[in-house]
Phi, psi and omega in degrees: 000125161304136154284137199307147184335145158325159136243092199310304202281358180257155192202129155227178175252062205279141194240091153139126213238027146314128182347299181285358176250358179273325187307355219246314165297329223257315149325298161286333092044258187299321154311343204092019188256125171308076088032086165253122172230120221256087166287127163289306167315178193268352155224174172279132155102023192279322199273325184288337159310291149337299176304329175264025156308290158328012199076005185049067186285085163357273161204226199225151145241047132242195184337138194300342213261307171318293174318301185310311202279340180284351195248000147083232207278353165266011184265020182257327167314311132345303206290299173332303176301309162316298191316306173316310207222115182239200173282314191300309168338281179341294200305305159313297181302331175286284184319323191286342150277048190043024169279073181295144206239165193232180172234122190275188182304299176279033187040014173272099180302143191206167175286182187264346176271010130087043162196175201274331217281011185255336172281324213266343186264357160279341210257303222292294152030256165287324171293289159001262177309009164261349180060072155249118168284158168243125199243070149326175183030054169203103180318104176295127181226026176122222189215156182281172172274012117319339210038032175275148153292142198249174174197170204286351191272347210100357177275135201220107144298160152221131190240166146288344145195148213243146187228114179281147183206042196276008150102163170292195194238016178241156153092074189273004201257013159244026135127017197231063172282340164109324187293000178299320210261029134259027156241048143253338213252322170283006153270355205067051197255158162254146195232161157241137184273170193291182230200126158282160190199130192056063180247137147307188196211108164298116211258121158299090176273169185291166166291301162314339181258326178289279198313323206279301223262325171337135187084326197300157168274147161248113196194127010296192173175157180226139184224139170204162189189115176069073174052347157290127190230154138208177183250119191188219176219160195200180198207146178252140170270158156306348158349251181176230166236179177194184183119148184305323177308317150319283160332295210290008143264357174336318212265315182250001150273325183334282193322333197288308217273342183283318191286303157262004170093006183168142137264109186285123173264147160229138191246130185267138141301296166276048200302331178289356161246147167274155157334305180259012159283324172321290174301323171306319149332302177310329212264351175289165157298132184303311201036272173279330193284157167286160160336279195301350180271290199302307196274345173307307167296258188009282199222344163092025183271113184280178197307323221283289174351287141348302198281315168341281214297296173336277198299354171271336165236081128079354188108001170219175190247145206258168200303300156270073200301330194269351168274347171295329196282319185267025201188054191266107154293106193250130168261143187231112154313317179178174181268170140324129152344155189252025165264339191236359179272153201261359174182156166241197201223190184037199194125200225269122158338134186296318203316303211274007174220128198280198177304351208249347184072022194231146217289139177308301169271013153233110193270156196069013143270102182241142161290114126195178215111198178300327155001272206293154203262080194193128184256186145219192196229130167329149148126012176092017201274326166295297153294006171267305178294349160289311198286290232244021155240289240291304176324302182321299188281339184275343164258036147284301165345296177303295181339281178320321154233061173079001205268160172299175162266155210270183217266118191347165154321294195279012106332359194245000000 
């Protein structure tokens, strides 16, 4: 799709150069709006870059109401924007940059080239040709008593409206460090402080088990806490643990570990068996075999599995292996660091924005992305809520000055 005649006198900034601020130029843009967009790295696109180490999960497909639900305590401030931008949108918008995308097993969607740099240098692209600028290395640091933006270089702009996107607080050494929000916080802006999200965990393990075991996969695995059950996979660290089944309780262990000082997890070794096929298994005499042989042959158990069951009792293995085996107590000390979580949590109050995403007391300012005080779960949830505020704020933009809105989605 062409971009619409220049409106040469109109200008805007997007600050940051991350999924929700390109999508945010790449809108506007599109509208016809002059587009500078100012990154502190030394490129754009680094943590989305990353994300595709992993395949690039895009999003999710299933049902919205389900999807919607993945966003805990944001999800009704969500639900409009997603609506507006739903998964099938992404998806269209990825293929029109000649990305064709698959539905994996776990209904979690991806390109098909199962990494990020062939979409973000098709994105760049196109942003090129919308006469989008790009600034590296250039630090955003507020605003003058004018209400020009300033940077860390000396440079001092003036836009007709500026769309902030500087990303959460995890992972700063790919630019989402988080200091934006005390010069938001010396506006009176209200904050939730940041949070790691989609985090490992710390486990006290014995030494003999950290050593033997550290790298092992835990798989098959059932995992539940507080009435949350799924079925999924984890990895034990030299730690604790980590791995996506994880992650995707990250949120209600944290909060667990701010209240009380510790989480108890609980892990099915066999979710593909009952107790009591289990036990039946269990139950000829062993004879000649070792132990770690007998429950391997058995019950289907790997070494690192075994070692689990020992160390969740004391160093031994208990009378009763087979309720031991389905009911494995892991205690988690605290999370992992926001150097190391795969998203944080808090950021700018839902409070400080109208419907439009742009801060109330400051007008022809709008916030998305990770800014805003709202988590998910790995699985493509993150990037759909990036991607689909980064949309959001930029026809807040329009809104705000008048302007048409900019040209559907399913046109590109």
């Amino acid at each position: 799709m062409a971009a619409r005649e220049p409106l040469t006198a109109v200008t805007a900034a997007v600050i940051g150069g991350g999924p929700a601020g390109l999508m945010a130029a790449e809108t506007l843009a599109a509208a016809g709006l002059r587009v500078s967009v100012f990154e502190r790295m030394p490129s754009v696109g680094r943590k989305l870059l990353i994300a595709g180490r992993g395949g690039l999960n895009l999003t999710h497909s299933e049902p919205l109401e389900r999807f919607l639900a993945r966003y805990g305590a944001a999800a009704e401030r969500l639900r409009p924007i997603i609506e507006a931008y739903p998964p099938q949108t992404l998806v269209a918008w990825a293929e029109a940059l000649g990305q064709p995308t698959f539905v994996g097993t776990s209904g979690r969607i991806f390109p098909k080239a199962m990494k990020a740099s062939p979409l973000l240098r098709a994105w760049l692209a196109r942003l090129a040709a919308l006469g989008v600028t790009i600034h590296t290395r250039a630090e955003w640091t507020g605003w003058d008593e004018a209400g020009a933006i300033t940077f860390a270089d000396g440079q001092v702009q003036r836009f007709d409206a500026v769309v902030l996107a500087l990303g959460g607080a995890s992972w700063p050494r790919l630019g989402s460090t988080g200091a934006w929000a005390e010069i938001l916080a010396r506006r009176g802006l209200a904050l939730a402080p940041f949070r790691p999200a989609n985090c490992g965990f710390e486990v006290r393990w014995s030494e003999p088990f950290r050593t033997r075991f550290a790298g092992a996969p835990l798989k098959p695995l059932a995992l539940s806490f507080e009435g949350r059950a799924l079925r999924g996979e984890a990895m034990v660290a030299a730690y604790g643990l980590e791995g996506g089944a994880i992650y995707a309780l990250s949120a209600p262990l944290r909060d667990a570990i701010e209240r009380d000082g510790r989480a108890v997890l609980h892990l099915d070794l066999r979710p593909d068996l009952t107790e009591a096929r289990l036990r039946e298994r269990l139950a000829p005499p062993r004879g000649g075999q070792s132990m770690a042989n007998f429950l391997r042959k058995a019950a289907g158990l790997s070494p690192v599995a075994i070692g689990l069951v020992r160390e969740a009792n004391g160093g031994e293995l208990p009378s009763d292996l087979a309720a031991a085996i389905k009911d494995v107590r892991v205690t988690l000390t605290a999370p992992r660091g926001l150097d190391r979580a795969i998203s944080s949590a808090g950021g700018l109050a839902w409070s400080e924005v109208d419907e439009t995403l742009m801060l109330r007391p400051l007008p022809g300012v709008f916030v998305a992305g990770e800014m805003l005080d709202w988590e998910a779960p790995t699985g493509g949830y993150l990037l759909q809520g990036a991607f689909a505020t980064g949309r959001a704020a930029a026809e807040g933009v329009l809104t705000w000055l008048g302007l048409p809105p900019a040209p559907p989605p399913r046109e590109r």
